[in-house]
TIRO-2110 file (N, C-alpha, C; in Angstrom, 1 decimal):
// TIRO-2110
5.0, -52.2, 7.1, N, 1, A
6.3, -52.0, 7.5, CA, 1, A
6.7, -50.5, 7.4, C, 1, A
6.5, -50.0, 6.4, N, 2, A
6.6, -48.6, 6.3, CA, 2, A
6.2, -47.5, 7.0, C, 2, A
4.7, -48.1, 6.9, N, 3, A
4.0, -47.4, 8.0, CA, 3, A
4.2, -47.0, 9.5, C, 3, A
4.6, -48.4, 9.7, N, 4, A
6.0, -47.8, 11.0, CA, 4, A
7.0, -47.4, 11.3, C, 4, A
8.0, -47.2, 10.4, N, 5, A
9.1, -46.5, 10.1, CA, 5, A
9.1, -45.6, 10.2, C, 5, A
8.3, -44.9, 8.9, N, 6, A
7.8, -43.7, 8.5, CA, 6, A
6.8, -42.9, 9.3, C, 6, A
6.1, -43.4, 10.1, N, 7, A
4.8, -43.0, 10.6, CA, 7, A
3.7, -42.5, 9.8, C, 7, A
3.6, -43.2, 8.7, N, 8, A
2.8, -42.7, 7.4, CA, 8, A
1.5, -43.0, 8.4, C, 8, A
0.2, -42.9, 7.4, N, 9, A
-0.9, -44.0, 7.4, CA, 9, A
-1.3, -43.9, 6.2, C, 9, A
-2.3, -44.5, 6.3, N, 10, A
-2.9, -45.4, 4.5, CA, 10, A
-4.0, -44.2, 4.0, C, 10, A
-4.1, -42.8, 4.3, N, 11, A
-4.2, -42.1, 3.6, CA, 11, A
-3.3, -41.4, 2.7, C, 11, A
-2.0, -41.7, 3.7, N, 12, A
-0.6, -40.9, 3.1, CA, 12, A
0.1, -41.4, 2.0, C, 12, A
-0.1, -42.7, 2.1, N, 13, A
0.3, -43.7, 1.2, CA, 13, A
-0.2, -44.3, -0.1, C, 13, A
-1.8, -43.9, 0.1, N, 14, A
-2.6, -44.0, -1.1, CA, 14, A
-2.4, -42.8, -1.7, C, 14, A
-2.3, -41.2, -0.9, N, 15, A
-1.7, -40.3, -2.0, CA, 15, A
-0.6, -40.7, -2.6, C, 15, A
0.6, -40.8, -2.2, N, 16, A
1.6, -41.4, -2.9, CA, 16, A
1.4, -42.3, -3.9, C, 16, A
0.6, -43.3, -4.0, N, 17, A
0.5, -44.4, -4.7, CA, 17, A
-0.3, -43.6, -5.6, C, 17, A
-1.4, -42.8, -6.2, N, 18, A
-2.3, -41.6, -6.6, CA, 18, A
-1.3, -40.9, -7.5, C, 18, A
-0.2, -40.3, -6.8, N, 19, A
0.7, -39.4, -7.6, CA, 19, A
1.9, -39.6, -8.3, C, 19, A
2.0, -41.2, -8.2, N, 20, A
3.2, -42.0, -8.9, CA, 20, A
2.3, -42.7, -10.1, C, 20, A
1.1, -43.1, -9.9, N, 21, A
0.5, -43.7, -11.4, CA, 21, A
0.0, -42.4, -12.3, C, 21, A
-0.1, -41.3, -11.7, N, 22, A
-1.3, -40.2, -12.1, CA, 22, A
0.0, -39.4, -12.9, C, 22, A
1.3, -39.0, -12.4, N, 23, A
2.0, -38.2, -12.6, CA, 23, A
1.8, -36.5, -12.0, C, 23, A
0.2, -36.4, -11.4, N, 24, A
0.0, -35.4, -11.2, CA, 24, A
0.6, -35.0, -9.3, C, 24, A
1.1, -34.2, -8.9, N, 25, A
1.0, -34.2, -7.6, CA, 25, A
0.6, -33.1, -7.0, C, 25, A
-0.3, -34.1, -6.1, N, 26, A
-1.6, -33.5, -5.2, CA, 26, A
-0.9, -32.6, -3.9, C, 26, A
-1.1, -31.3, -4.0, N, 27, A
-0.2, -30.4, -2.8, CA, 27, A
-1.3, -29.9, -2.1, C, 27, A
-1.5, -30.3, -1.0, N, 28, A
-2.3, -30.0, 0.2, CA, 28, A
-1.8, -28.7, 0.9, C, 28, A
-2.6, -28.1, 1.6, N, 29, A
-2.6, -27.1, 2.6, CA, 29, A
-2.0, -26.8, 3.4, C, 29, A
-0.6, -27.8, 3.6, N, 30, A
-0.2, -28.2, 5.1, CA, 30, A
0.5, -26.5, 5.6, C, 30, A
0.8, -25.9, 5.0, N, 31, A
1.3, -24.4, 5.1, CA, 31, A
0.6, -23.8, 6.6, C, 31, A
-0.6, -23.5, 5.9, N, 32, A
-1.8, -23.2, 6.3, CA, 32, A
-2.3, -23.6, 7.9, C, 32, A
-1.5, -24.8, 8.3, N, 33, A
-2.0, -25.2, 9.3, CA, 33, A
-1.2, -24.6, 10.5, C, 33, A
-1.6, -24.4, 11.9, N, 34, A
-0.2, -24.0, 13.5, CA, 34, A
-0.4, -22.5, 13.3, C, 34, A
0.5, -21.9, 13.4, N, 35, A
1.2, -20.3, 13.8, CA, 35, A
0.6, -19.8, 12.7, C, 35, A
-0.3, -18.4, 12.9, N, 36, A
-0.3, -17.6, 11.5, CA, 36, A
1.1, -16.6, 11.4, C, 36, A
0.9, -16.4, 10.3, N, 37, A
2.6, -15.6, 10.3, CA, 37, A
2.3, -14.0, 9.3, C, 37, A
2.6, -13.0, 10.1, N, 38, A
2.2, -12.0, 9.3, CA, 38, A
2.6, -11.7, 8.4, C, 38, A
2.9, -12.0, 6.7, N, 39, A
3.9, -12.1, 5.7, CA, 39, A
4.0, -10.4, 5.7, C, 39, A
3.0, -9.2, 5.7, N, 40, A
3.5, -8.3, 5.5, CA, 40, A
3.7, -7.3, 6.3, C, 40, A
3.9, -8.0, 7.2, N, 41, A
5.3, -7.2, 8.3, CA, 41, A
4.6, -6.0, 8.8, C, 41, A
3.0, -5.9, 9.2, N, 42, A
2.2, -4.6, 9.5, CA, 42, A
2.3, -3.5, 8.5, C, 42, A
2.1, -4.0, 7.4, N, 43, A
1.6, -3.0, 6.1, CA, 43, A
0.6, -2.2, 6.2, C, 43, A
-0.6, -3.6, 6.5, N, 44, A
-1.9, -3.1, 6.9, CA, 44, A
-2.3, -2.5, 7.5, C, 44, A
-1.6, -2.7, 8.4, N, 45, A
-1.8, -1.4, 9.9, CA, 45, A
-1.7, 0.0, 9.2, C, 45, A
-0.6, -0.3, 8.6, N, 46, A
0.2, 1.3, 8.7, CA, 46, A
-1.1, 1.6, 7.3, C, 46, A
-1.2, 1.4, 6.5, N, 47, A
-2.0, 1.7, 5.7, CA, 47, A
-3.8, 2.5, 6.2, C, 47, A
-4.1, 1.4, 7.2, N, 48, A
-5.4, 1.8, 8.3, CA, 48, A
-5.3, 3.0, 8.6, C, 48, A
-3.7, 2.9, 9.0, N, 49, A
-3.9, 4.5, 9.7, CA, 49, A
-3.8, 5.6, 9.1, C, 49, A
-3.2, 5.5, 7.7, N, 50, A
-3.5, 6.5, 6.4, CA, 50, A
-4.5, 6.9, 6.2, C, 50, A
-5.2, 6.0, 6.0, N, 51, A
-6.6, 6.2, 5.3, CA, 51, A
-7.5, 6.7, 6.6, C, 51, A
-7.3, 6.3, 7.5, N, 52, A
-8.1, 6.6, 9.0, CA, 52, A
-7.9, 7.9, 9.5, C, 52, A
-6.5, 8.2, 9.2, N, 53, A
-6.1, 9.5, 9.4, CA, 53, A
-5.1, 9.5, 11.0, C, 53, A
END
């Protein structure tokens, strides 16, 4: 039932069930995944071209 509601599946749901007996919670990569995002705003760049001249 949930699993339709929610759109879980029974991977999602055994984590859950994993991190409610364990106390530990498991934090996956999901960040990581789609669009890269350039956190530092062309630092790098500008730095290349210092050093590069």
């Amino acid at each position: 039932m949930i699993i339709i509601m929610m759109g879980w599946d029974r991977n999602t749901i055994r984590k859950g069930i994993r991190e409610l007996t364990s106390g530990i919670i498991c934090v996956d990569n999901y960040s990581a995944r789609g669009r890269y995002v350039d956190v530092w705003g062309g630092f790098a760049k500008v730095i290349f071209e210092e050093v590069t001249g």
